[in-house]
C-alpha atoms as an extended CHARMM CRD file, in Angstrom:
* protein
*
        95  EXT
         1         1  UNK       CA            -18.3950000000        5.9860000000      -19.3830000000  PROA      1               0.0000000000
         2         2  UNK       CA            -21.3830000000        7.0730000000      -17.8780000000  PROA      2               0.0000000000
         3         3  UNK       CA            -21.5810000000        6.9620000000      -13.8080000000  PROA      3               0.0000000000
         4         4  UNK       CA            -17.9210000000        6.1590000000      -13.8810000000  PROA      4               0.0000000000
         5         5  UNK       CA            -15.1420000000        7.1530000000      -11.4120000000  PROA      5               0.0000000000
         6         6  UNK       CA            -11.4830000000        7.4220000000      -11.6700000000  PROA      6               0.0000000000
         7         7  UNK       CA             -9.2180000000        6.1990000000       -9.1270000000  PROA      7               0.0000000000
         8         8  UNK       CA             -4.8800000000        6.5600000000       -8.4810000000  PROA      8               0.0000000000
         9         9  UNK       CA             -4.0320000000        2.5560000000       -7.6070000000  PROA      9               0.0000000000
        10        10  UNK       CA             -0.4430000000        2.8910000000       -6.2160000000  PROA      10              0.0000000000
        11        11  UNK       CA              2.1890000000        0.2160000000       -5.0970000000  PROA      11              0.0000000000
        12        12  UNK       CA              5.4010000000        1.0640000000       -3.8410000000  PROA      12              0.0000000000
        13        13  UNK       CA              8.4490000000       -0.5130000000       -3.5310000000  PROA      13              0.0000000000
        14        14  UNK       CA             12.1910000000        0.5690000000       -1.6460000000  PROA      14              0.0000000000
        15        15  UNK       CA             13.3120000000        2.6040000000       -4.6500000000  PROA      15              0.0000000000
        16        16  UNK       CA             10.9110000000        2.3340000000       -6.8120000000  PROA      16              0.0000000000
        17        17  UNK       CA              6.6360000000        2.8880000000       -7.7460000000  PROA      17              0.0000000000
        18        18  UNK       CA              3.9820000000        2.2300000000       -9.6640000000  PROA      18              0.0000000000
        19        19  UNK       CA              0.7240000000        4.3870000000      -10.6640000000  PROA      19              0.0000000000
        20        20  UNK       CA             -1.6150000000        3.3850000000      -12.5880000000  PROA      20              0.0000000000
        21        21  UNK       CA             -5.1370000000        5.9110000000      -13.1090000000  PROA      21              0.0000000000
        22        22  UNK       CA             -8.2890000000        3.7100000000      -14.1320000000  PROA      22              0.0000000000
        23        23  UNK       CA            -11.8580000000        4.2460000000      -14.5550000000  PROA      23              0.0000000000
        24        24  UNK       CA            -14.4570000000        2.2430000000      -13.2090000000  PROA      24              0.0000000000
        25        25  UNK       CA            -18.2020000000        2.1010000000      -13.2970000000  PROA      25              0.0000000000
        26        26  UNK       CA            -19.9320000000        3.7880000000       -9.6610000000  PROA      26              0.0000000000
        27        27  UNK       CA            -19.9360000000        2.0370000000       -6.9890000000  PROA      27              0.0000000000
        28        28  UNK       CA            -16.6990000000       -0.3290000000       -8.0300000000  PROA      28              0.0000000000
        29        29  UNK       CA            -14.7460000000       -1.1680000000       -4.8300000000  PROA      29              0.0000000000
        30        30  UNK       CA            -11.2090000000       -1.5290000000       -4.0090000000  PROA      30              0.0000000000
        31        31  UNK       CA            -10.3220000000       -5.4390000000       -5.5160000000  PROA      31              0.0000000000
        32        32  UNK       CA            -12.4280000000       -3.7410000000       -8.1580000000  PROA      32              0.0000000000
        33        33  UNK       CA             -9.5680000000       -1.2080000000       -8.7890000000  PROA      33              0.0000000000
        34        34  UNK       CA             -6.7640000000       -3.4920000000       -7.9280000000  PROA      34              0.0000000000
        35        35  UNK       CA             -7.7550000000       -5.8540000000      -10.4140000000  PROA      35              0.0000000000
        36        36  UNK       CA             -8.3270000000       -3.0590000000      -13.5000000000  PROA      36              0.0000000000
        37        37  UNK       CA             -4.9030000000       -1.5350000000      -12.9890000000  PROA      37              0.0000000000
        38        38  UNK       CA             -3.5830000000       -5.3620000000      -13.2500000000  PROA      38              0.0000000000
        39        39  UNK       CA             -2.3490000000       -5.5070000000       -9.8030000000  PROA      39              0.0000000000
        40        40  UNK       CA             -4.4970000000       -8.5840000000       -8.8770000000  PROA      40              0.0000000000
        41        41  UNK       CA             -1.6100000000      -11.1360000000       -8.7940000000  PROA      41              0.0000000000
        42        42  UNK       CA              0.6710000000       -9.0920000000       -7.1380000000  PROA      42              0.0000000000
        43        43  UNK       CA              1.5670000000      -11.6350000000       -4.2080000000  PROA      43              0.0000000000
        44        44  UNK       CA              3.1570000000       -8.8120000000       -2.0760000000  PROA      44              0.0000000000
        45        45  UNK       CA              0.4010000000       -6.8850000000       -0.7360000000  PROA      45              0.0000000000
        46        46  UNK       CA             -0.2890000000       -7.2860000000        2.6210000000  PROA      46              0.0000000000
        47        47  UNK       CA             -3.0000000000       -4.7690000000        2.6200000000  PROA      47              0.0000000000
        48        48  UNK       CA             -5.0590000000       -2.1990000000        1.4910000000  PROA      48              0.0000000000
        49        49  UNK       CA             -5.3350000000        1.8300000000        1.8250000000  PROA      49              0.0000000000
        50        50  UNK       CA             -7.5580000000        4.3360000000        0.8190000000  PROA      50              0.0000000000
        51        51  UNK       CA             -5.3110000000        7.8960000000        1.2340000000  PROA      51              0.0000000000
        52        52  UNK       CA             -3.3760000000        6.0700000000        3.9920000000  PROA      52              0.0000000000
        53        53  UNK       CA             -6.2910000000        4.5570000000        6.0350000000  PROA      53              0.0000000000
        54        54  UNK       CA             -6.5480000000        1.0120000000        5.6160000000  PROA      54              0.0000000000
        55        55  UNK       CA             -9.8470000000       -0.6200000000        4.1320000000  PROA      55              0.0000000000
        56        56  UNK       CA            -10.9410000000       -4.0960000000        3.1710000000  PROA      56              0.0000000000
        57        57  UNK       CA            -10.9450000000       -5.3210000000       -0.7210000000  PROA      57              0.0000000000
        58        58  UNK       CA            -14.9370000000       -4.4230000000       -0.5290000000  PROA      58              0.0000000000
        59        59  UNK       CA            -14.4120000000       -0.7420000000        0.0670000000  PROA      59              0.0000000000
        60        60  UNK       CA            -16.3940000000        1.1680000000       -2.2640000000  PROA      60              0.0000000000
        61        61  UNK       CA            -14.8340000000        4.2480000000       -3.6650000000  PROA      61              0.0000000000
        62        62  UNK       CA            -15.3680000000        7.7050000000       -4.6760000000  PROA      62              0.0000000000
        63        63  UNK       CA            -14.5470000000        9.9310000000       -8.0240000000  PROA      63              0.0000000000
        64        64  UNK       CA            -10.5170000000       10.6170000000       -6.9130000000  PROA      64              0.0000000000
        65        65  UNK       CA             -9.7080000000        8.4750000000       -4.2980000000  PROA      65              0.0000000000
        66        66  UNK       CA             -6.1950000000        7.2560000000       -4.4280000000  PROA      66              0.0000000000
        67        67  UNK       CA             -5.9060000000        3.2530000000       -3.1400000000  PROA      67              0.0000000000
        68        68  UNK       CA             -2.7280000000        1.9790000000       -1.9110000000  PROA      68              0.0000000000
        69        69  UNK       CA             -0.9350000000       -1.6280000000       -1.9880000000  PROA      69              0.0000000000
        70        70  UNK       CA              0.4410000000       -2.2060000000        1.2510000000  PROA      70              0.0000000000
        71        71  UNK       CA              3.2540000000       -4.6910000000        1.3700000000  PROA      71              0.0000000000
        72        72  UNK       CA              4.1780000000       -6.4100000000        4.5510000000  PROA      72              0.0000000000
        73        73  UNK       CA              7.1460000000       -5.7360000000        7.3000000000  PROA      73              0.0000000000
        74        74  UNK       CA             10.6590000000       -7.4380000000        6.2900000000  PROA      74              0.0000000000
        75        75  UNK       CA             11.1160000000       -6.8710000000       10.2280000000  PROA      75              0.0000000000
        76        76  UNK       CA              8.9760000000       -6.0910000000       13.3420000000  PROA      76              0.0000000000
        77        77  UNK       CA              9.7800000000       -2.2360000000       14.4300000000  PROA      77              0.0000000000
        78        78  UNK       CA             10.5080000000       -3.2550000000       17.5710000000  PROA      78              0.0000000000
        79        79  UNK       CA             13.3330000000       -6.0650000000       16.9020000000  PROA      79              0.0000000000
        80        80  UNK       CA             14.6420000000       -3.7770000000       14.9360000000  PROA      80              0.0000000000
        81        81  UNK       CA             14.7640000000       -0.7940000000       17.1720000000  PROA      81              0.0000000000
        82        82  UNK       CA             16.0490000000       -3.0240000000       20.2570000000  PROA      82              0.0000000000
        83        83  UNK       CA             19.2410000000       -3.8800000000       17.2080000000  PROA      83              0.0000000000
        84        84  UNK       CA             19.6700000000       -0.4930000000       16.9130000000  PROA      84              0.0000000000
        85        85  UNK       CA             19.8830000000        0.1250000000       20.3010000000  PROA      85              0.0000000000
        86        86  UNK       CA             21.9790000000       -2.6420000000       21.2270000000  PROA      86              0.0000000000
        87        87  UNK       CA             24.8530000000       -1.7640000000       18.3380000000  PROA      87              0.0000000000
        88        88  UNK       CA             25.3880000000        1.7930000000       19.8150000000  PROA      88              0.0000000000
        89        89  UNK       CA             25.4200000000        0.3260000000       23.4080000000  PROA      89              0.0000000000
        90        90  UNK       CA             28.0450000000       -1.6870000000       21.8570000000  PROA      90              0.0000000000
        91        91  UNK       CA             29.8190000000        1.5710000000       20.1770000000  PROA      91              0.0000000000
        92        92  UNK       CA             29.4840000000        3.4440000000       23.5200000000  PROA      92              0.0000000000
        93        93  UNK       CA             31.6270000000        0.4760000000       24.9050000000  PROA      93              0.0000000000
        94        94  UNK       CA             34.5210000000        0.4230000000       22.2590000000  PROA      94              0.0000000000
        95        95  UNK       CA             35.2730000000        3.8620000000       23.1020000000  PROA      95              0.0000000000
């Protein structure tokens, strides 16, 4: 393909992910991507990446990048940090 670029679409799950390398015509964007590595119904993502920094579905890309599926939180950080916290207070006290 003339003009084209290749691009790394990767999703990743707890134990477990998924590559796929595709080639799209210049100036292709992110959904572009998504949708040619057969992503597109994937109802988890909760956002996109380009190499870790996020970017909107109209993101155009370059020859190589590498654009990530982001899935949401099954927990905010800091509920789970103040459980953390609160079971070795708890452990501290049993002693």
């Amino acid at each position: 393909m003339a003009g084209a670029i290749r691009v790394e679409v990767v999703a990743a799950w707890p134990h477990r992910c998924e590559r796929k390398q595709v080639e799209l015509p210049a100036g292709a964007n992110a959904q572009d991507a998504i949708a040619a590595a057969g992503f597109a119904s994937l109802a988890e993502i909760a956002g996109i990446a380009v190499f870790g920094q996020r970017v909107t579905p109209r993101h155009p890309l370059a020859d190589g990048d590498r654009v990530e599926l982001l899935r949401g939180l099954k927990i905010d950080p800091k509920a789970a940090r103040r459980a953390r916290a609160q079971v070795q207070r708890e452990r501290r006290g049993a002693r």
